[in-house]
C-alpha positions in Angstrom: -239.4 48.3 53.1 -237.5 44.9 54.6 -234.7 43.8 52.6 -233.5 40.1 53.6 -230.5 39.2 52.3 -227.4 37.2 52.8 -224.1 38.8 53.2 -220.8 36.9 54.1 -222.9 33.8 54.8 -225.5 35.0 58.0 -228.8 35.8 57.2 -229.7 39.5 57.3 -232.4 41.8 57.5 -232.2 45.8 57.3 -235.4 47.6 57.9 -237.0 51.0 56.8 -235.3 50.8 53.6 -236.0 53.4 51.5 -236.9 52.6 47.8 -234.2 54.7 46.2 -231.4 53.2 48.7 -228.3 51.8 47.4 -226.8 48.4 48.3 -223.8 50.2 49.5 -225.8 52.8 52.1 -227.2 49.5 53.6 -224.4 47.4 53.9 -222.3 50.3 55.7 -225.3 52.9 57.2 -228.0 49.7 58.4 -225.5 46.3 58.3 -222.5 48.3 59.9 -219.9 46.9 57.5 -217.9 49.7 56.3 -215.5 48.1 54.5 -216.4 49.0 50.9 -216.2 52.2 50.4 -218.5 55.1 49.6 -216.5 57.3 47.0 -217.8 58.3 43.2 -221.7 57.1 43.9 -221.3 56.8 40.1 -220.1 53.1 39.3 -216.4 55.0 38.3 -214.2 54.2 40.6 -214.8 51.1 42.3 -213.8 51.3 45.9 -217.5 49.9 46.4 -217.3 46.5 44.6 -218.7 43.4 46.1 -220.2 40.1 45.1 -223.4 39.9 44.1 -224.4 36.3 43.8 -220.2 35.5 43.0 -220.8 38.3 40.2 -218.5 41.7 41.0 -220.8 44.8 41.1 -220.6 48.7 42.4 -222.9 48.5 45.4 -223.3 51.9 44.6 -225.3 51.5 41.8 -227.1 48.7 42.9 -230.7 49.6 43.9 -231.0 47.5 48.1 -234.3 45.8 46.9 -232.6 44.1 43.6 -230.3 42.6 46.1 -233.3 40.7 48.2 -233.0 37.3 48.9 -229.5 37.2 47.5 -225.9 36.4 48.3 -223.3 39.5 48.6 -219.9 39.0 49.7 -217.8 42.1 51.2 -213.9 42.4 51.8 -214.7 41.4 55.8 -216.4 38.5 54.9 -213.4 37.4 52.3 -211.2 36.0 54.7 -214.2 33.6 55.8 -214.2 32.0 52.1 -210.7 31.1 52.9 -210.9 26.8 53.1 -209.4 25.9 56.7 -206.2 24.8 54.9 -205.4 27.9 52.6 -202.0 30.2 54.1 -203.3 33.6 55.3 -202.2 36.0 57.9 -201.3 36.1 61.4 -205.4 37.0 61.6 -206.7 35.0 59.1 -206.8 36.7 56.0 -207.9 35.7 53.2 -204.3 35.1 50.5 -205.7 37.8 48.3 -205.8 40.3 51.3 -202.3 38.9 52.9 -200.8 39.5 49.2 -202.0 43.1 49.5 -200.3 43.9 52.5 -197.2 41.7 51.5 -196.7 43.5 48.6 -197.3 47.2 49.7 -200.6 47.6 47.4 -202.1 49.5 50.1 -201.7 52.7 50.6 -204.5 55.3 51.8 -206.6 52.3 51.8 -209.7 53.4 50.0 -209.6 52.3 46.7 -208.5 48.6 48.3 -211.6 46.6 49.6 -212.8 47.0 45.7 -209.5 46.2 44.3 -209.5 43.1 47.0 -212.5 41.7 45.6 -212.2 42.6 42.3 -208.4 40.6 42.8 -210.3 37.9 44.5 -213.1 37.3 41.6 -210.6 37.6 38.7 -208.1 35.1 40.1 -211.3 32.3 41.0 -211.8 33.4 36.7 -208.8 33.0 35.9 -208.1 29.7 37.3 -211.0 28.1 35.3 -209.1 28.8 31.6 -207.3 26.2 30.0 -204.0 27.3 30.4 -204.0 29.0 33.5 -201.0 29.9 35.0 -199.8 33.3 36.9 -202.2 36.2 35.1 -200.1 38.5 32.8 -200.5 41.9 33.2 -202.6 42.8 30.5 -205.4 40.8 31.9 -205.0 41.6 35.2 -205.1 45.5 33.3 -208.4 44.9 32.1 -210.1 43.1 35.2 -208.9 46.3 37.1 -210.2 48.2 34.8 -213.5 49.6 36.5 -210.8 50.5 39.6 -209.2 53.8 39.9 -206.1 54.4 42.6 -204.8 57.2 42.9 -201.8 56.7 45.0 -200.1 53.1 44.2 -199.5 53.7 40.4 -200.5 50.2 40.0 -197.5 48.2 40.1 -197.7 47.4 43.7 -201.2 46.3 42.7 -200.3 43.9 39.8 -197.4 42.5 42.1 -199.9 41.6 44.5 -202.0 40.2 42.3 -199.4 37.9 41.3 -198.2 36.6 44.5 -202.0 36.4 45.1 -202.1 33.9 42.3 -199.0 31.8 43.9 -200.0 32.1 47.5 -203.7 30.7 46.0 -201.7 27.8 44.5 -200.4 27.0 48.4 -196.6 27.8 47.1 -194.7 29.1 49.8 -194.3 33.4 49.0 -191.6 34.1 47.0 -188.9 36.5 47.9 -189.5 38.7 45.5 -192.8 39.4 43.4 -193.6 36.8 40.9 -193.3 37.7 37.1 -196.6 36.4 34.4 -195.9 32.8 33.8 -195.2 29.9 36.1 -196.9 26.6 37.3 -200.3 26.0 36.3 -203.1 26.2 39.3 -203.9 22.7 40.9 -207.4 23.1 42.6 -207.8 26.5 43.7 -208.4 27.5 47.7 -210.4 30.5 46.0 -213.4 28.9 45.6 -215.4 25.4 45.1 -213.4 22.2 44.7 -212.3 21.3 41.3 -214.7 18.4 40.6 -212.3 16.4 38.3 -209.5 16.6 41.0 -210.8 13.1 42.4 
């Protein structure tokens, strides 16, 4: 079968699809984006997570046909969400991938992309409560919860998360990783413009 879909904004078709094909095979076998990666095939670990229509799924476990005529977003395309004013790196990441980097979250590498856009999706959630300020931990715990790493033990994770949250605010980095608490978010590079910020 044709599946149509788009992914990281361009229209695109993958043909000869089997029926029984994941979302995953065809984004990194037919699409050639290997970014998220192919580890548990069992929804477990995580390393495959990308946006399905702005919802965070395994691609693993999503059939290719459900995701015809959709919207997915993968870690390459992340640093193309980024509004022309947000900070990023020297090439343009995204702040969520810089604060990865910055903060020594990555480590072999493969459990990242999914953390990345797990990060990413949780922080755009985050902004949108009440009293939204830098994530505590147990939150950020529990978003990350359907993402296994096996070499980081997590801390470098959570600080990344964190400066994540302050480099998404447009603060400068700080020298040190933040701690849970802090300014609240103004309107949030992450994702659409807050409508009552006019």
């Amino acid at each position: 079968m044709r599946v149509r879909m788009t992914v990281n904004g361009q229209p695109m078709t993958a043909d000869d699809v089997w029926e029984g094909e994941s979302l995953l095979f065809v984004l990194r076998e037919r699409l050639a984006l290997p970014g998220s990666k192919n580890a548990c095939e069992q929804g477990e670990c995580g390393s495959c997570t990308v946006l399905l229509d702005d919802v965070p799924v395994c691609a693993c476990l999503v059939a290719a046909g459900q995701a015809a005529d959709r919207e997915v977003v993968t870690v390459e395309g992340l640093a193309g969400l980024q509004p022309p004013a947000a900070p990023g790196g020297p090439e343009g990441l995204h702040p969520v991938q810089q604060a990865f980097i910055d903060a020594g979250a990555v480590q072999c590498g493969f459990c990242t992309p999914g953390l990345i856009m797990q990060a990413y999706w949780f922080l755009r959630q985050s902004r949108l409560r009440p009293t939204a300020g830098l994530p505590a931990d147990p939150d950020i715990r529990e978003a990350l919860a359907g993402n296994l790493c096996r070499c980081t033990g997590y801390e470098k994770i959570l600080d990344a998360i964190r400066l994540a949250a302050v480099l998404a605010r447009g603060d400068d980095p700080p020298q040190t990783p933040p701690a849970p608490g802090g300014k609240p978010f103004p309107p949030d590079p992450l994702g659409p413009p807050d409508e009552d910020a006019a």
